[in-house]
C-alpha positions in Angstrom: 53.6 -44.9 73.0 51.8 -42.2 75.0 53.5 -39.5 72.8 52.9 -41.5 69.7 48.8 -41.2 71.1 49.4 -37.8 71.9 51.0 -36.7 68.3 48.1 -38.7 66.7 45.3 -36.8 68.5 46.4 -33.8 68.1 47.2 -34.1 64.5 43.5 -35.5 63.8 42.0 -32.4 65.5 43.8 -29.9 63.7 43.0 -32.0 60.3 39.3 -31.9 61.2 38.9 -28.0 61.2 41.1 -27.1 58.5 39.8 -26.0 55.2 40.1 -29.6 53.0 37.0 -31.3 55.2 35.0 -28.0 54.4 33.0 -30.1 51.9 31.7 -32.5 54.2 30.7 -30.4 57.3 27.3 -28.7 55.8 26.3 -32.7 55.4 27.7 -33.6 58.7 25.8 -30.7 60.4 22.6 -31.9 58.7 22.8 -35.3 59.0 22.7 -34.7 62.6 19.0 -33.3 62.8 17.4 -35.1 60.3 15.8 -37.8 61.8 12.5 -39.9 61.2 9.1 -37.9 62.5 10.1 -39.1 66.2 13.7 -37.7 66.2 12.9 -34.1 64.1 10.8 -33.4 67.0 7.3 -35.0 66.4 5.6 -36.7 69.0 6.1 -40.3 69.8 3.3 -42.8 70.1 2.5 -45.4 72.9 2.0 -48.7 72.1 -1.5 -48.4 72.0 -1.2 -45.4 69.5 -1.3 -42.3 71.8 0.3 -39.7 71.1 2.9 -38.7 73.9 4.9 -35.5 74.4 3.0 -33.5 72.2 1.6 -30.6 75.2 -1.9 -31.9 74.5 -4.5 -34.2 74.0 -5.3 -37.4 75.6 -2.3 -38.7 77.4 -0.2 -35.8 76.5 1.5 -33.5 78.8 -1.4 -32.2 81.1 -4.0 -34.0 79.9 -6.7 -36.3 81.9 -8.1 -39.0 80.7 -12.1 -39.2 80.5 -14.1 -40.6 83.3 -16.4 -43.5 81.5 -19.5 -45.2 82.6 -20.8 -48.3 81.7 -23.8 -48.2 79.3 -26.2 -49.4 81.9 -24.1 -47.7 85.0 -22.7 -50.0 87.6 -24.5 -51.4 90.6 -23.4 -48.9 93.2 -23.2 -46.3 90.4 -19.6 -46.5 91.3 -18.0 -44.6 88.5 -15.2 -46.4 86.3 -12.0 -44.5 85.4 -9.6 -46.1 83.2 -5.4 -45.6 84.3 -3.5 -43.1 83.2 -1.5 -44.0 79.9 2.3 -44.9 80.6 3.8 -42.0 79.0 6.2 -43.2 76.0 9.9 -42.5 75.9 10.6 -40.5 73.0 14.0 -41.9 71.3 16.9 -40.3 71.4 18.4 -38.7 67.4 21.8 -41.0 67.6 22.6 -39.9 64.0 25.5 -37.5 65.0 27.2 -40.5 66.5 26.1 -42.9 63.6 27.6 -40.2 61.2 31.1 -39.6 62.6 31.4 -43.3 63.6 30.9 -44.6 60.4 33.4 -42.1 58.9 36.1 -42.3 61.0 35.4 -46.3 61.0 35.2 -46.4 57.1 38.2 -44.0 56.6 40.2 -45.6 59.0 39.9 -49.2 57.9 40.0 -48.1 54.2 43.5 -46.1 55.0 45.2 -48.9 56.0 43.7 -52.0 54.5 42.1 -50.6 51.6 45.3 -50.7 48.7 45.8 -54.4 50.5 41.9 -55.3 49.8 41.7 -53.4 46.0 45.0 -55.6 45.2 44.1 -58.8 46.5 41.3 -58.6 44.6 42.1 -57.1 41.4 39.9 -54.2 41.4 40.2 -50.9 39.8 42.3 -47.9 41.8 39.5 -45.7 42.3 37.0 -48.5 43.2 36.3 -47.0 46.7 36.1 -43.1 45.5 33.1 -44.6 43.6 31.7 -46.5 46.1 31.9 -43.2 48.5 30.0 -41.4 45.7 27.5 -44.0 45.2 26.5 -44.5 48.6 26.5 -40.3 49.0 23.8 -40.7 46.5 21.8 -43.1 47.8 21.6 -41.7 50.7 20.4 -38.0 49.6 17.6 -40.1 47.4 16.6 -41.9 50.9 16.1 -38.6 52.7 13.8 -37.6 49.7 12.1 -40.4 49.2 11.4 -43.0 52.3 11.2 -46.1 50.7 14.7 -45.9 49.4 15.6 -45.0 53.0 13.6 -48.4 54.1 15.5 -50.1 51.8 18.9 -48.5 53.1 18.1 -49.8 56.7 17.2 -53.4 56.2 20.7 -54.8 56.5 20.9 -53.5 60.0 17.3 -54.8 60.2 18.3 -57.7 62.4 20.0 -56.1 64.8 18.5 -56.3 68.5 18.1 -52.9 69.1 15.5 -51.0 67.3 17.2 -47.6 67.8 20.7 -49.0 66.4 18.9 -50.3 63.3 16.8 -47.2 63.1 20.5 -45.7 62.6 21.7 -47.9 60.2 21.3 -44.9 57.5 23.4 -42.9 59.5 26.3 -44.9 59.8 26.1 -45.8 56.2 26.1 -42.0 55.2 29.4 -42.0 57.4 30.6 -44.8 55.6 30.5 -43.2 52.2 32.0 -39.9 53.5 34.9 -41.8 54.8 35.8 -43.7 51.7 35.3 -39.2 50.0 36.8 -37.9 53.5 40.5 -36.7 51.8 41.9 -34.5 54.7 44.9 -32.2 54.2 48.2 -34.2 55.0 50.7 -33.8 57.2 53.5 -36.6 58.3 50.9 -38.2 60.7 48.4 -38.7 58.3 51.6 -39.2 55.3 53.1 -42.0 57.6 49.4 -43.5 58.0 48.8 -43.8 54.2 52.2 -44.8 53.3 52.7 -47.7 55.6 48.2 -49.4 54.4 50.2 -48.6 50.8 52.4 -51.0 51.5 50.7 -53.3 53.7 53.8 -52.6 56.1 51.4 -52.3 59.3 52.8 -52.4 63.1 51.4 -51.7 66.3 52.6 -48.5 66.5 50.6 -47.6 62.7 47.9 -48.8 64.4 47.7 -47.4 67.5 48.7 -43.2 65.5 45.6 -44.5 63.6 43.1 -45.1 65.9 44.5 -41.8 68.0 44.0 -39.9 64.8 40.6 -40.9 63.8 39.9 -40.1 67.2 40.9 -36.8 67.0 39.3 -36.2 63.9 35.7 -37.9 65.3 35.7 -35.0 67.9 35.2 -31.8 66.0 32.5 -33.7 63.5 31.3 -34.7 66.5 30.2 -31.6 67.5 29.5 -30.4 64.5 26.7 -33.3 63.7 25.7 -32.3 67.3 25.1 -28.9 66.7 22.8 -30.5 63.9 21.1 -32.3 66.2 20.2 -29.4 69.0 18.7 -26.8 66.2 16.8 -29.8 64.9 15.4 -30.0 68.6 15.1 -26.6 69.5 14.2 -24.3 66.7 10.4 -24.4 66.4 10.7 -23.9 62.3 12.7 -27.0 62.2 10.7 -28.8 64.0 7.5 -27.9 61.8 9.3 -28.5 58.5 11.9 -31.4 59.5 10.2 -33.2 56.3 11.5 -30.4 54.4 14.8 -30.6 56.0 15.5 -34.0 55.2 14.9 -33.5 51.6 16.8 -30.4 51.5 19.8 -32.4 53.2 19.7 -35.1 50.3 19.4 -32.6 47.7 22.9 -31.5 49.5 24.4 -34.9 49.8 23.6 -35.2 46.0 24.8 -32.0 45.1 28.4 -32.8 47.3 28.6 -36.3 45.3 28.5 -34.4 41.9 30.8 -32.1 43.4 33.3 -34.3 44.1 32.9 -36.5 41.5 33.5 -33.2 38.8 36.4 -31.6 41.6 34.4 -28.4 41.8 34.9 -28.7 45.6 38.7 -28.4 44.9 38.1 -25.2 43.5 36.3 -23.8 46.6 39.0 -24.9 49.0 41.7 -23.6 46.8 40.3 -20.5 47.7 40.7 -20.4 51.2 43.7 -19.9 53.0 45.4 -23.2 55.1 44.7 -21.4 58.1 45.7 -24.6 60.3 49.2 -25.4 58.4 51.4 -23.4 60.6 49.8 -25.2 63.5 49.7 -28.8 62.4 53.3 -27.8 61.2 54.7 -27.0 64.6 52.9 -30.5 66.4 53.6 -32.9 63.3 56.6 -31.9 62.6 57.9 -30.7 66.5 61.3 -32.7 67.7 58.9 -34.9 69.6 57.0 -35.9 66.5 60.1 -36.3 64.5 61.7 -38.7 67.2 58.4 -40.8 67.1 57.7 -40.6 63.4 61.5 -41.0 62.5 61.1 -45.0 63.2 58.4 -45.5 60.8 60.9 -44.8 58.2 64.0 -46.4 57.0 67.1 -45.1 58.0 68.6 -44.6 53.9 70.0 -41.1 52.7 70.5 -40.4 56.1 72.2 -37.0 54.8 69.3 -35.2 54.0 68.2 -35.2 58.1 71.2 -32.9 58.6 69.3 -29.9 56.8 66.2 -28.2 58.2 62.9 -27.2 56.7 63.2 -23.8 55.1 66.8 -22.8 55.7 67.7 -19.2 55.0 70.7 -20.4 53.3 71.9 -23.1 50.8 73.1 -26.0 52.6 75.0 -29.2 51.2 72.5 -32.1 52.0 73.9 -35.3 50.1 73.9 -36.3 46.7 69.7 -36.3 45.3 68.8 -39.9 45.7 67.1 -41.4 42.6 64.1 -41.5 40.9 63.5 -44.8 41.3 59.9 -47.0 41.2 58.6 -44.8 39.0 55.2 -46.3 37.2 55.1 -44.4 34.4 55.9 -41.2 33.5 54.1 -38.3 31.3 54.8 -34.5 30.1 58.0 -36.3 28.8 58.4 -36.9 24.6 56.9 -40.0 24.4 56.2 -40.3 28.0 59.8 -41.0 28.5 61.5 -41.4 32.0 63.8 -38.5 33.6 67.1 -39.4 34.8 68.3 -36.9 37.0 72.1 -37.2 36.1 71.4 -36.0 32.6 70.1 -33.1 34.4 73.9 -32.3 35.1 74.5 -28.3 34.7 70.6 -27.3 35.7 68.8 -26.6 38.5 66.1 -29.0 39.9 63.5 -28.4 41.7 62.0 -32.0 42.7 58.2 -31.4 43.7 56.3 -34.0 45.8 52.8 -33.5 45.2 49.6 -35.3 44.6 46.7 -34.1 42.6 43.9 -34.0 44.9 45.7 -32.8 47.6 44.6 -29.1 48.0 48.2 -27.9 49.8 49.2 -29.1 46.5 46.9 -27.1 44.3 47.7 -23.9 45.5 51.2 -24.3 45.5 50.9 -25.1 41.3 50.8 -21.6 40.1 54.0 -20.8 42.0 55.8 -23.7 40.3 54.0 -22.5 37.0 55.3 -19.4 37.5 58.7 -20.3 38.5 58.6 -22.8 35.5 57.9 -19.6 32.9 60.7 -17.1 34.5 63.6 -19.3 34.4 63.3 -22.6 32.5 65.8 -20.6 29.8 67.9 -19.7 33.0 68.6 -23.2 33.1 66.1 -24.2 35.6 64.3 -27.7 35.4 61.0 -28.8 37.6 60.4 -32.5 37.9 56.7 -33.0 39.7 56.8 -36.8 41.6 53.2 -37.5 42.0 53.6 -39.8 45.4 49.8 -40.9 46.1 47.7 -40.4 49.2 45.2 -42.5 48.2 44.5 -45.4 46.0 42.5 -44.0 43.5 45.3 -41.3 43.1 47.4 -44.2 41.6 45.3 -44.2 38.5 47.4 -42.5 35.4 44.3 -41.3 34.1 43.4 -39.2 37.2 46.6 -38.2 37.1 46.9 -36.8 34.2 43.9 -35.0 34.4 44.2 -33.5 37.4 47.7 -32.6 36.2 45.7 -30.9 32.9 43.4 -29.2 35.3 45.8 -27.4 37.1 48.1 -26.2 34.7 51.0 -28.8 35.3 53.1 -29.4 32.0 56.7 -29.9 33.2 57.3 -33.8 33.8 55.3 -35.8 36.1 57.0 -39.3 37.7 54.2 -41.8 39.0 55.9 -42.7 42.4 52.6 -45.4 43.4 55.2 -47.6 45.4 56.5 -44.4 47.2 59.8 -45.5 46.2 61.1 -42.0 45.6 59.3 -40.6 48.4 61.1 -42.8 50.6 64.7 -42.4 48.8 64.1 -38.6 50.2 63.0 -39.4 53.6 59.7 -36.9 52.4 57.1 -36.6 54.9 54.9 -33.7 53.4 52.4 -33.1 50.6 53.5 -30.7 48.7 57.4 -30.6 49.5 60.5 -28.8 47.4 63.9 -30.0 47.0 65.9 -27.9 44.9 69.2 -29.7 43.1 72.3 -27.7 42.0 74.3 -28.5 38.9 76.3 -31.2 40.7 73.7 -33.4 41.2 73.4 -32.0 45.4 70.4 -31.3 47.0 71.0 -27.8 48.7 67.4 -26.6 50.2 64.0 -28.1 50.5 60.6 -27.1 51.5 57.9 -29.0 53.4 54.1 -27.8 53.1 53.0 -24.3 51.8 54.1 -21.1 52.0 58.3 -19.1 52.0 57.7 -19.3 48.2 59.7 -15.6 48.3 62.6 -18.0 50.3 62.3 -20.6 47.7 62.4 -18.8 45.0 65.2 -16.6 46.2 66.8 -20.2 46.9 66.4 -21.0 42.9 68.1 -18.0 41.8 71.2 -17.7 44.1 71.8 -22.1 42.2 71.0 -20.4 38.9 73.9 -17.6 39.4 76.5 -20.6 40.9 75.3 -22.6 37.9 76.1 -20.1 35.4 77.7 -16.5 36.8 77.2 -15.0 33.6 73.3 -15.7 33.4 70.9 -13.0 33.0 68.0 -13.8 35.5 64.3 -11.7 35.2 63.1 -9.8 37.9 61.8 -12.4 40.7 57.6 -13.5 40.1 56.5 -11.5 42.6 53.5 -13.8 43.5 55.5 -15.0 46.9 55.8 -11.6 48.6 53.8 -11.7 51.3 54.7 -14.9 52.6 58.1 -13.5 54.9 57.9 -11.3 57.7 60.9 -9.9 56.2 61.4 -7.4 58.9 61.9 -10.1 61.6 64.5 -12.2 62.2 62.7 -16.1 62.0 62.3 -18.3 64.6 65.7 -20.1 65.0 66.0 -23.7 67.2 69.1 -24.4 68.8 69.2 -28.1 67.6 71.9 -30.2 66.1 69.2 -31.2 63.2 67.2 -27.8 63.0 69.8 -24.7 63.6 69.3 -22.0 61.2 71.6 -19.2 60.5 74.8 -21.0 61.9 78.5 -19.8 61.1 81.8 -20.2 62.7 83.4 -23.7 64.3 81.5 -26.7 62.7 79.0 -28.2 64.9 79.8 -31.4 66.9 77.0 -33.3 67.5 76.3 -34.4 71.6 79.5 -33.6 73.7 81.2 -30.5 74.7 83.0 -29.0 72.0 85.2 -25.7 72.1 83.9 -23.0 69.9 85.0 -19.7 68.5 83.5 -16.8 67.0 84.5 -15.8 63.5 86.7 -13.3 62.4 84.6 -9.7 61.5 81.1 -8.7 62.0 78.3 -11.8 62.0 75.8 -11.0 59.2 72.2 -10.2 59.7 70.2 -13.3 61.0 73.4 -15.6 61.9 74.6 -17.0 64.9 77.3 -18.5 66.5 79.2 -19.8 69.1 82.1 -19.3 71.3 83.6 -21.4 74.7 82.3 -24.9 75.2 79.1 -26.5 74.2 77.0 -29.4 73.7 75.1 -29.3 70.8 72.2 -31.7 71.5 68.9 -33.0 69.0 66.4 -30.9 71.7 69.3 -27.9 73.0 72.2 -26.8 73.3 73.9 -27.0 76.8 76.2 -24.6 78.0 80.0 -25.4 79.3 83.1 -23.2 80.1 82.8 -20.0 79.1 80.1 -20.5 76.8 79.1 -17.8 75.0 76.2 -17.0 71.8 76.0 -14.1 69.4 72.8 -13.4 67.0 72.7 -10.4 64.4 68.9 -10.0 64.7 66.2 -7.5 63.1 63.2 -7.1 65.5 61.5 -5.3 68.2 62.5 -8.1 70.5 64.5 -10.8 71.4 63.3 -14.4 73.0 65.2 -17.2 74.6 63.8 -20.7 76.2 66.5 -21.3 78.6 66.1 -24.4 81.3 68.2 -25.4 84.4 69.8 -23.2 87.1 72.3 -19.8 86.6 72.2 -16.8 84.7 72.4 -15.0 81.3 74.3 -12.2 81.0 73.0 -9.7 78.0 75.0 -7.5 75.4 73.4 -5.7 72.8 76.0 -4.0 70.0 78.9 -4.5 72.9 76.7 -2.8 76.1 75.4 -5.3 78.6 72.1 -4.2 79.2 70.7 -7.0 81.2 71.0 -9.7 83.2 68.6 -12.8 83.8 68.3 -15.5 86.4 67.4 -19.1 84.6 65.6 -21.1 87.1 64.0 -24.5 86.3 61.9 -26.2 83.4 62.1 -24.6 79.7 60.8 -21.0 80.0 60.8 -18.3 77.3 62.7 -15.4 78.6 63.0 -11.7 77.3 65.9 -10.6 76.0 65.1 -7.2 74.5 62.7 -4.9 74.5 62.8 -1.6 71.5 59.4 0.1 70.5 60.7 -0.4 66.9 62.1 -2.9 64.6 66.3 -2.8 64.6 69.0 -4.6 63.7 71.3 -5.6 66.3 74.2 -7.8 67.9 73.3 -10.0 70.5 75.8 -11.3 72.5 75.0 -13.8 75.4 76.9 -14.9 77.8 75.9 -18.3 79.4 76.5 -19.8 83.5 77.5 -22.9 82.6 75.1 -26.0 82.8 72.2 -23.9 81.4 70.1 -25.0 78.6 68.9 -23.0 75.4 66.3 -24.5 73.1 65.2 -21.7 70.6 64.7 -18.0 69.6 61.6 -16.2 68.9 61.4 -12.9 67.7 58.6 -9.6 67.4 
């Protein structure tokens, strides 16, 4: 349960800086400093009406109050002098907190219970998306105009405290930018969404849920904060806080038209996913696979023997079915697919969604792909598995599928049938199909569209050896370090690269080396090992060679011996292993070569992965 927590807080801080929440931060940041007169920085007022705080006059800072004399003067002349005012408490600004509670508390209950509420009560998909939009505008025309804002607050009118009510704005602006709030998705966030889609809610959903909204309240925290303290401290925003306010709904009004016409989706297609390899290595860690593995069920068990992004074509099962499909479109007369009558082609199966911006930039490499070598014999199948409810709607569908250039065939997967049949647990993901009907490679999130596409030709020449194929797209290129050997796990589930004596999963196994040289980025083994989910453990005579192109050469080893190294046949090294997981050096060259690494292992020791410069 603590590592469930764990996964789910990180995963909501990375989602809360990366570039899909761009849209809401300006309004965030200024919701946080626009307060009423008292919280922009104005003076507060005693009860009596004095001014307080305000460096001057009569009961402000310094100030004395008047001595007064009767009108006829007192019998001993005595001289009257009325007490010092109490000075008034100024309030504190609490809408950063309002804001961020209200979204995290909107999106959170909305994520999970909101496709159970919309069903039970037979409302339209995208009910909520309009309801977020609505309330964004409300609240912009209360910041302009106060009476609208009065009339925003008096539901939370009879609550005791007259700061909380003061507040009720606040929170209601965070409610409407949860029900907009559509974060970039990774399997924490996927296995959220899926299980309120299907009402399928434990107390392990929960519990990732509240740890994630968490995480994602922290950041927007600060940033509502940050709001808050140049409110209070630049002098210009204190004089013309009126003219914040309204400039703030004019932005809330603006983001609502935004949104409601996707121009924000063009914006954030434009930036790179600068957290994906990040969220990527926590989401999708062994940890988080081991925690998030039991939130699924345990069919087509086949395709958990191949990894994410191998470097060559594996054999991962038959493809599962395209089943609970809604509807489909981009078919002649919006006819369904069946994947067996794809027999001969290659397929690549896309999961995707269309508001998903991981999604959208990934489009013009699948249009590309699409154009290059349909008349190869290639065939693209996208199966729209929604994130949110009012992504189920066909008609959204379809026009966000016109918008971006989509016009191969489009599945509605609303049940997540089919994204369950494939054990997905990314938005967008890639599963290429050879002419058998067998998945042989797929590809979660962004990016390795060179790998990918590399991928799709090498099926298209087993498909057909006499097919002429155009020269590759060319869009993908900069996406591999493609002088440097990739990071490469020593995991039952994840190895990369392997060759030789098949793996045995979890007790020692003799190995031996093939026959001939070991081609450039492939390893394999020799002597006794364990192959394990985390590591591989070391037995008799264990022993590991790597054909590797860097500058250097990384090991985490764990437990107690040493590591003897040989580069090309010379020993050049060797390295005592003491304790808990540590990255060691193997080699060190000023330039980039290519080279064999042999190792040769003490037995007992543990290695976990490569890494390579």
């Amino acid at each position: 349960m603590v590592t469930l927590i764990l996964i789910g807080l990180l995963g909501g801080l990375i989602t809360a800086v990366s570039p899909c929440i761009l849209p809401v931060l300006p309004v965030v940041f200024l919701a946080g400093g626009t307060g009423k007169g008292e919280d922009a920085g104005k003076p507060a007022r005693s009860p009596g009406g004095t001014e307080v705080g305000g460096g001057g006059g009569a009961a402000g800072d310094g100030g004395r109050a008047a001595d007064e004399r009767g009108s006829g003067g007192t019998a001993d002349g005595a001289v009257a002098t009325a007490p010092p005012a109490a000075p008034a408490r100024v309030p504190r600004n609490r809408r950063p907190y309002a804001v961020v509670a209200g979204l995290v508390v909107s999106f959170a209950f909305f994520t999970l219970l909101g496709v159970t509420i919309i069903s039970a009560l037979g409302l339209p998909q995208d009910i909520l998306r309009y309801v977020g939009l609505g309330l964004l505008v409300l609240i912009g025309l209360g910041l302009i105009f106060p009476p609208v804002e009065r009339l925003l607050e008096k539901p939370f009118a009879r609550l005791p405290q007259r700061q909380v009510n003061k507040e009720g704005g606040a929170f209601a602006l965070g409610l409407g930018l949860g029900l907009l709030y559509v974060p970039c998705a990774g399997p924490v966030l996927a296995a959220i969404t899926i299980a309120g889609a299907r009402g399928e809610i434990s107390s392990d959903i929960v519990v990732l849920t509240l740890s994630f909204t968490v995480g994602t309240a922290v950041p927007l925290l600060v940033f509502a904060l940050a709001g808050r303290r140049v409110a209070e401290r630049v002098a210009a925003f204190r004089r013309r806080a009126r003219g914040l306010r309204i400039a703030a709904g004019c932005l809330m009004i603006v983001l609502a038209v935004g949104l409601a016409l996707d121009v924000t989706a063009a914006i954030q297609r434009s930036l790179p996913d600068y957290t994906s390899g990040v969220q990527k290595k926590i989401e999708d860690s062994d940890a988080a696979r081991q925690q998030l593995s039991g939130l699924y069920d345990n069919s087509n068990k086949e395709l958990s023997r191949c990894e994410d992004g191998a470097d060559e074509l594996r054999s991962c099962g038959k493809a599962p079915a395209l089943e609970g499909i809604d509807s489909w479109f981009n078919t002649p007369g919006d006819r369904p697919v069946d994947l067996k009558s794809l027999r001969g082609k290659v397929t690549l199966v896309d999961f995707w969604t269309y508001s998903c911006i991981n999604c959208q930039r990934a489009v013009p490499h699948l249009r590309d792909w699409e154009r290059a070598y349909r008349d190869a014999g290639l065939r693209i199948i996208g199966v729209h598995s929604p994130e949110f409810a009012f992504e189920k709607k066909r008609s959204n569908v379809v026009a966000g599928a016109e918008k971006l250039g989509v016009d191969w065939p489009v599945a509605l997967d609303n049940d997540l049938t089919t994204w369950d049949n494939y054990r997905n647990r990314f938005w967008p993901a890639k599963y290429l199909i050879d002419a058998e009907g067998t998945v042989r490679y797929f590809k979660f999130g962004e990016g390795e569209y060179g790998k990918t596409e590399k991928m799709i030709r090498e099926l298209l020449r087993q498909a057909d050896p006499t097919v002429t194929l155009p020269e590759p797209t060319g869009r993908a290129m900069d996406d591999l370090a493609a002088d440097r050997t990739p990071e490469t796990y020593l995991s039952n589930l994840r190895i990369r690269g392997y060759v030789g004596t098949p793996l045995v999963d979890d007790r020692p196994t003799a190995y031996r080396f093939p026959k001939g040289s070991l081609p450039l980025n492939k390893l394999s083994l020799d002597g006794t090992w364990t192959a394990g989910y985390e590591q591989f453990t070391a037995g008799k005579d264990a022993k590991l060679a790597f054909t590797y192109r860097a500058k250097n050469a990384n090991l985490v080893l764990a437990g107690t011996g040493k590591v003897t190294v040989l580069v090309n046949g010379e020993a050049t090294k060797t390295i005592s292993v003491t304790g808990s997981p540590t990255l060691y050096r193997l080699t060190d060259d000023k330039d980039a070569r290519t080279a064999r690494l042999e190792l040769r292992v003490d037995e007992g020791l543990q290695a976990y992965v490569f890494t390579f410069g």
